[in-house]
DRENROKE-812307 format. One record per residue (C-alpha): residue in one letter; x, y, z. Coordinates in pm, whole numbers, plus 50000, padded with zeros to 5 digits. Layout:
# residues N
(site "a" (X Y Z))
...
END
This chain:
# residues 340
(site "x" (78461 58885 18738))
(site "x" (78740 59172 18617))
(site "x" (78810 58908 18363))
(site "x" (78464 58869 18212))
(site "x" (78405 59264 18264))
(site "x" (78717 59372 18031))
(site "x" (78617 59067 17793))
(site "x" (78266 59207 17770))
(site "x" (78347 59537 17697))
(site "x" (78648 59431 17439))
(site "x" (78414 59229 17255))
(site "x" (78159 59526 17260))
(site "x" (78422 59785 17103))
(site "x" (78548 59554 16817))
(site "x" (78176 59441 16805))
(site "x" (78074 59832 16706))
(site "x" (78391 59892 16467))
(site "x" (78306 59581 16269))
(site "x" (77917 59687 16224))
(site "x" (78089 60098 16127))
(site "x" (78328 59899 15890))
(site "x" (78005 59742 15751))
(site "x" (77794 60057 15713))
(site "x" (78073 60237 15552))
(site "x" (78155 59967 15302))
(site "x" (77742 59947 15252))
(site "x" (77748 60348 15213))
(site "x" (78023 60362 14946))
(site "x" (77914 60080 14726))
(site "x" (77582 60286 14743))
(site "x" (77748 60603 14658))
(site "x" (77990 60420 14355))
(site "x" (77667 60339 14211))
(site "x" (77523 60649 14170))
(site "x" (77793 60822 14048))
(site "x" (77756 60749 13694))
(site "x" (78062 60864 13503))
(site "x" (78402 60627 13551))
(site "x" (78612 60858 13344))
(site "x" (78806 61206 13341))
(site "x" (78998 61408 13165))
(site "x" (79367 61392 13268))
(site "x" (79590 61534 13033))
(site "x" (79564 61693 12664))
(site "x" (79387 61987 12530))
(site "x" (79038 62021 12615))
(site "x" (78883 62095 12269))
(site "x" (79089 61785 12115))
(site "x" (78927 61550 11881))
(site "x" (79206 61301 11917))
(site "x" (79072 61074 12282))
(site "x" (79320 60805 12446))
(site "x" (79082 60669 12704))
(site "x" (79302 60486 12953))
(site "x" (79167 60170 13194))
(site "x" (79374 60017 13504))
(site "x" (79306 59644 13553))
(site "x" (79450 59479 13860))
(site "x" (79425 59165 13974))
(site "x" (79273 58798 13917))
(site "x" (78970 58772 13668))
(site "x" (78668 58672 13789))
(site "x" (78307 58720 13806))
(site "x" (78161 58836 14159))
(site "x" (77819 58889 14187))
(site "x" (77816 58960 14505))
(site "x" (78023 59252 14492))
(site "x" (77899 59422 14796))
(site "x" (78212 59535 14883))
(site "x" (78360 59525 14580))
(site "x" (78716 59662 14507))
(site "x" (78695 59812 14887))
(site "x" (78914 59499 15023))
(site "x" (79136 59375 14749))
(site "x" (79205 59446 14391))
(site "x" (79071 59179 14130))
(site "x" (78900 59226 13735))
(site "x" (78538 59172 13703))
(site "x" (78383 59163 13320))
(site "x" (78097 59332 13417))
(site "x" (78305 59643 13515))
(site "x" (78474 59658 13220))
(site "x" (78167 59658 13033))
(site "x" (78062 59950 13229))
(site "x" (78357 60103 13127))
(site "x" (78323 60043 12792))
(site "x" (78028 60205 12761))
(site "x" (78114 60521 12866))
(site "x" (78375 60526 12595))
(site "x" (78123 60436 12325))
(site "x" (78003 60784 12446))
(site "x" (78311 60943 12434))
(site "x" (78411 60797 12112))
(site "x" (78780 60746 12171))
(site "x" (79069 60689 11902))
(site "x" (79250 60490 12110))
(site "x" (79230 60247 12385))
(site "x" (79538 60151 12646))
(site "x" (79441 59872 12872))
(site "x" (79705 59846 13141))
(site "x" (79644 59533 13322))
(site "x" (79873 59363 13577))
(site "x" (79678 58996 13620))
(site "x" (79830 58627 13704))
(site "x" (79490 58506 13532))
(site "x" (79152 58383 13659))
(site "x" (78867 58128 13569))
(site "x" (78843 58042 13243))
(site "x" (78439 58186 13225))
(site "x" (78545 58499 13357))
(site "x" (78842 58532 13122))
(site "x" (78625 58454 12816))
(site "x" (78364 58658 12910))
(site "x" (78622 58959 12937))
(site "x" (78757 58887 12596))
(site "x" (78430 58946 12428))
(site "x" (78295 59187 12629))
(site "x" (78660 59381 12451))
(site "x" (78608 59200 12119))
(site "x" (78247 59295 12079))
(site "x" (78409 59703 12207))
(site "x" (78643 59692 11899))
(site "x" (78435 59601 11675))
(site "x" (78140 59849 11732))
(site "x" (78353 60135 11756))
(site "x" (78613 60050 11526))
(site "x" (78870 60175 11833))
(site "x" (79235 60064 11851))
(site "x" (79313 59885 12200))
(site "x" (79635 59844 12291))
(site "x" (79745 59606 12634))
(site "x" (80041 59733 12800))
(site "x" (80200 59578 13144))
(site "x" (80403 59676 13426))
(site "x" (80392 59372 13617))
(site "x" (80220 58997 13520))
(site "x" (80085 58936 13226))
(site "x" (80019 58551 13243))
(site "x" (79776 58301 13145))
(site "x" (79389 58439 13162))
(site "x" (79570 58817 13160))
(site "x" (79737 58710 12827))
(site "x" (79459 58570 12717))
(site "x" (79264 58904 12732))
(site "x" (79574 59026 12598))
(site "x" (79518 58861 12273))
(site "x" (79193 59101 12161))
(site "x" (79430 59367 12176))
(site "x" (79617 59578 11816))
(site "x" (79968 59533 12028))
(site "x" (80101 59382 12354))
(site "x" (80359 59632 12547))
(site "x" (80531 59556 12842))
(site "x" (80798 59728 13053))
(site "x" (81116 59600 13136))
(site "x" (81097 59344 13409))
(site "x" (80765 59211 13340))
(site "x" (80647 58842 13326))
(site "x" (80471 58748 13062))
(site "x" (80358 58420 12924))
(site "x" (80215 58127 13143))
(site "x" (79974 57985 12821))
(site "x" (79803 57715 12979))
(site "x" (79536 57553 13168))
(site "x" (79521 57477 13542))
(site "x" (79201 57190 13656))
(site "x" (79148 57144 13987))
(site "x" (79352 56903 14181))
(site "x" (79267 56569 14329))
(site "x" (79358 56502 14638))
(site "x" (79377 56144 14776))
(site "x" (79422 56057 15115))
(site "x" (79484 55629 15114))
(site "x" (79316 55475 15429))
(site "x" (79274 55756 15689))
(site "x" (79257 55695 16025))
(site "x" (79174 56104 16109))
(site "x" (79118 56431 16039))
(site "x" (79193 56723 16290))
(site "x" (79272 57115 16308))
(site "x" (79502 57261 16532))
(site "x" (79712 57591 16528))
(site "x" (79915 57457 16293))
(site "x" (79671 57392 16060))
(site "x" (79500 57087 15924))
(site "x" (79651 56732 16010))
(site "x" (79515 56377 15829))
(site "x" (79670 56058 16018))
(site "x" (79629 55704 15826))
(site "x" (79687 55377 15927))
(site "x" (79415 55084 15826))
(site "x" (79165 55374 15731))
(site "x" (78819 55476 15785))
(site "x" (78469 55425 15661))
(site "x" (78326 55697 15426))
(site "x" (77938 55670 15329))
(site "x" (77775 55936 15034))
(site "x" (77483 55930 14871))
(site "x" (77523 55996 14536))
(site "x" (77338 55896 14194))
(site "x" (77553 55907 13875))
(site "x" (77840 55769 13779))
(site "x" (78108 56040 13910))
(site "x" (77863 56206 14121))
(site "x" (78103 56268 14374))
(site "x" (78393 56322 14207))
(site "x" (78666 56444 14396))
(site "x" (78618 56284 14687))
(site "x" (78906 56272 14844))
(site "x" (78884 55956 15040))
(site "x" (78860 55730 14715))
(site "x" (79119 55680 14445))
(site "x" (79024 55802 14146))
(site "x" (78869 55580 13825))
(site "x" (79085 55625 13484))
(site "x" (78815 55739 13326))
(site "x" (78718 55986 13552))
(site "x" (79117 56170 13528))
(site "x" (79040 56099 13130))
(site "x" (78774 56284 13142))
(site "x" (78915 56596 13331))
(site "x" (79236 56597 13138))
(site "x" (78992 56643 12802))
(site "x" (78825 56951 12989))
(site "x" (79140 57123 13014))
(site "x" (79282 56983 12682))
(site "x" (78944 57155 12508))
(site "x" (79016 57528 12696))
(site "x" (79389 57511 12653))
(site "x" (79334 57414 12263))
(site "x" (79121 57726 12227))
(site "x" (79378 57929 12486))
(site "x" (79649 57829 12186))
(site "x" (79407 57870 11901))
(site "x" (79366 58249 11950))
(site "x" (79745 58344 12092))
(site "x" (79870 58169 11734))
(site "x" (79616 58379 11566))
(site "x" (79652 58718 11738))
(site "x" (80036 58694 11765))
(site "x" (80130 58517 11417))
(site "x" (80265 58210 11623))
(site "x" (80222 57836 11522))
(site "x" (80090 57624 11754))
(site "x" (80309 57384 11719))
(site "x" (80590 57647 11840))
(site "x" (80341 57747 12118))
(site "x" (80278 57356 12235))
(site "x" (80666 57240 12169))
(site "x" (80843 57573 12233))
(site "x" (80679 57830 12446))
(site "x" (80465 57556 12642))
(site "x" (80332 57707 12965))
(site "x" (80595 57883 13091))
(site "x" (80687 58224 13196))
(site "x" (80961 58471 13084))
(site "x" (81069 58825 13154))
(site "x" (80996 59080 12936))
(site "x" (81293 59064 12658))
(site "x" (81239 58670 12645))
(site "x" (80862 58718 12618))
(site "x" (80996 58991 12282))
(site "x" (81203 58695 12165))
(site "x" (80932 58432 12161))
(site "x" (80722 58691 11960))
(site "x" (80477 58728 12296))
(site "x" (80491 59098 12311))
(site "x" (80574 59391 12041))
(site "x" (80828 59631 12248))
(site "x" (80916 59676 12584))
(site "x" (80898 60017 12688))
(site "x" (80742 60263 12993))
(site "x" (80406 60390 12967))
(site "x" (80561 60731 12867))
(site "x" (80742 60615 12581))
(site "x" (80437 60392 12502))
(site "x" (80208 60718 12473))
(site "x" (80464 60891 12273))
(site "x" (80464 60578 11999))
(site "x" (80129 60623 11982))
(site "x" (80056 61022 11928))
(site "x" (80349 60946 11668))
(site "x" (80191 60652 11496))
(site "x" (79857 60816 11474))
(site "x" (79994 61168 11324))
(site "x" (79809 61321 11621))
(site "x" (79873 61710 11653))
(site "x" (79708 61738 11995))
(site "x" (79545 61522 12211))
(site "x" (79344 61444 12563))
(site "x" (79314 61123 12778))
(site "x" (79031 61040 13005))
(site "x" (79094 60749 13272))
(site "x" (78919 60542 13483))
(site "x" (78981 60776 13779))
(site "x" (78666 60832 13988))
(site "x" (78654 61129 14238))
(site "x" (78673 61029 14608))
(site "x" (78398 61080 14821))
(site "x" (78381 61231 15174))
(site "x" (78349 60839 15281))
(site "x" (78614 60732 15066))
(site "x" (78918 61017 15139))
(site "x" (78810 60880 15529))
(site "x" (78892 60533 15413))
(site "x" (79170 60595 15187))
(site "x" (79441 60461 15439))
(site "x" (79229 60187 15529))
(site "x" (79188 60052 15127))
(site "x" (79487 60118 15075))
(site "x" (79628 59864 15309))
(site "x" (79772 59519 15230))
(site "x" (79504 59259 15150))
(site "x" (79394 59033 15426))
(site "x" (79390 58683 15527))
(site "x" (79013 58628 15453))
(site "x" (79006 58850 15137))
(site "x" (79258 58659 14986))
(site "x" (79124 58325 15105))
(site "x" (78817 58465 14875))
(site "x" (78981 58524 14588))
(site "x" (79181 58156 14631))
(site "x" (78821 58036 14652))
(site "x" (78690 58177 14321))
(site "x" (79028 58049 14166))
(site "x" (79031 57693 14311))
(site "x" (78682 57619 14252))
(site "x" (78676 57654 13856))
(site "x" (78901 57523 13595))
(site "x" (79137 57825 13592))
(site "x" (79352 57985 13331))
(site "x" (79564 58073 13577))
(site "x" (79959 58046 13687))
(site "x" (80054 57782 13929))
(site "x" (80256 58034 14122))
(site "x" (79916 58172 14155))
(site "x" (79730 57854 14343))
(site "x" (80029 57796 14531))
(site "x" (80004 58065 14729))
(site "x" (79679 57999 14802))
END
C-alpha cells in the first residue's frame, strides 16, 4: 500500500509539471505571435541611412507546421520564419543583408522553398545578402548559401557536403522475429515469416522491408535523387563560377574545413564576423552605420524559462527532427542521419 501511495502521488507531481510545461510553452507561442516586430537596433548611429540587418539561422531546414512549440525545444530553420523576417526588412529597407547560418542541411522542399523565399528578397529590394558561418555549412545549408553576393566562413568551419541523401532500404531476408527490449530493437531470421499487405499499384508498398527490392524500383529512386542533386550542382556551378564537371569529379560530396572549402573555390574568405563587418562598411564606402537583428525581447514567461531553453536538446526532440529528415529525400550530410 506505501508502494502504490508514493507511486500515486509521484505520478501526480510530474503529472502537474508536464501540464505547467504545456501551458507555458502554449502561453509563449501565444505571446511570440503577437509581438510583431523580429528586429532591433544593436549597434550604429541611430539617424544612419546605411542598415545591416543581421539574421541567426540554426539548425536543420525544414518545414513544421505544427510549430506549437516552435524553437522552445530545439533549434532548427523553418522558411516560413524567414519570410517573416524578410518582411520586416522590406520595411526597414536595409543595404545589406548577413545571414549567419550554422545548418548540416534538411529536406530538399524545405531547402528550396528557403532559397526562393531569399531569391524572390533580393530581387524586390535590390539588397546585398551575404552568408557567413561559424560552424556547418553543408549540403541544404550550402545550398541556401548559393542565393547569397558572397560565402564567408570562419576558420574551422565545414563546408561543402553537395549532394543528395534518399531514404534507405532496409531488407531483412527471411525473419523469424521482431522484438524490443532495453537494448533496443532486435530482428532474428532463420526460414522467415509470412508478411500479407494490401496494396494496389505497382510499388505501392515500397519500402517494405520484408521484401527485396525490384531493379526497377532502386532505378527509379536513384533518378529521384539524380534529378535534385543535378539541380543541387546546377546552381553551386552557377553561383560560385565552378564547372560541374569539377563539382561531380572533384569536389563530389564531401566535406572540408574552411581553407580547403577557399581552395575548392566554395567560399570567398575566411574571417570572424568582426572582420567580416569591417569588409563590408569598407566595401560599401559607408561613413556611419546601424544594424538591426533578429533579437526579440524576452518576456516575463520567457526570462522564467531561459535556463530551461537553453538546455541541451532532448531525446524526443531530436527523434523529431530525425523524423522530418528521414522521411523526405534530404539534402542533407550523412553524418547528419547517422546520428539519428
Amino acid at each position: 500500500m506505501v508502494f502504490f501511495s508514493v507511486f500515486l502521488r509521484t505520478l501526480g507531481f510530474l503529472s502537474a509539471v508536464l501540464i505547467f510545461l504545456i501551458i507555458i510553452n502554449i502561453l509563449l507561442h501565444f505571446t511570440n505571435d503577437l509581438q510583431k516586430k523580429y528586429f532591433v537596433m544593436t549597434d550604429g548611429i541611430e539617424t544612419s541611412n546605411n542598415i545591416i540587418a543581421k539574421i541567426n539561422l540554426n539548425g536543420p531546414i525544414f518545414n513544421n507546421h505544427s510549430n506549437l512549440f516552435g524553437n522552445n525545444f530545439y533549434d532548427y530553420i523553418s522558411p516560413t520564419q524567414v519570410k517573416s523576417y524578410l518582411e520586416e526588412l522590406k520595411q526597414l529597407k536595409v543595404s545589406i543583408l548577413i545571414i549567419i547560418i550554422n545548418s548540416p542541411g534538411g529536406t530538399v522542399s524545405a531547402t528550396a522553398e528557403l532559397e526562393q523565399i531569399i531569391y524572390e528578397f533580393k530581387q524586390a529590394t535590390n539588397t546585398k545578402v551575404y552568408f557567413f558561418t561559424k560552424e556547418i555549412l553543408a549540403s541544404g545549408g550550402y545550398w541556401v548559401a548559393t542565393t547569397g553576393d558572397k560565402i564567408f566562413a570562419s576558420y574551422g568551419s565545414i563546408i561543402g557536403s553537395i549532394g543528395v541523401s534518399g531514404p534507405s532500404w532496409f531488407y531483412y531476408n527471411t525473419p523469424l522475429s521482431l522484438s524490443s527490449g532495453v537494448f533496443g530493437q532486435s530482428i532474428e531470421t532463420k526460414e522467415g515469416i509470412e508478411v500479407f499487405n494490401q496494396n494496389a499499384g505497382d510499388g505501392k508498398d515500397l519500402f517494405n522491408p520484408f521484401r527485396r527490392p525490384k531493379t526497377d524500383e532502386i532505378r527509379h529512386l536513384q533518378n529521384i535523387v539524380d534529378d535534385v542533386y543535378s539541380d543541387f550542382i546546377t546552381k553551386v556551378s552557377k553561383s560560385r563560377k565552378i564547372e560541374i564537371s569539377v563539382l561531380k569529379n572533384d569536389i563530389g560530396a564531401l566535406i572540408y574545413n574552411s581553407n580547403q572549402a577557399k581552395n575548392n573555390f566554395l567560399v570567398d574568405e575566411i574571417l570572424n564576423y568582426e572582420t567580416l563587418l569591417e569588409l563590408i562598411i569598407k566595401e560599401n564606402k559607408f561613413d556611419n552605420y546601424k544594424i538591426y537583428e533578429n533579437k526579440v525581447a524576452n518576456s516575463l514567461i520567457e526570462n522564467l524559462l531561459a535556463k530551461y531553453q537553453n538546455q541541451p536538446i532532448d531525446e524526443y526532440s531530436f527523434k523529431k527532427i530525425c523524423k522530418n529528415l528521414e522521411t523526405n529525400i534530404s539534402v542533407v550530410i550523412p553524418i547528419y542521419l547517422k546520428n539519428c
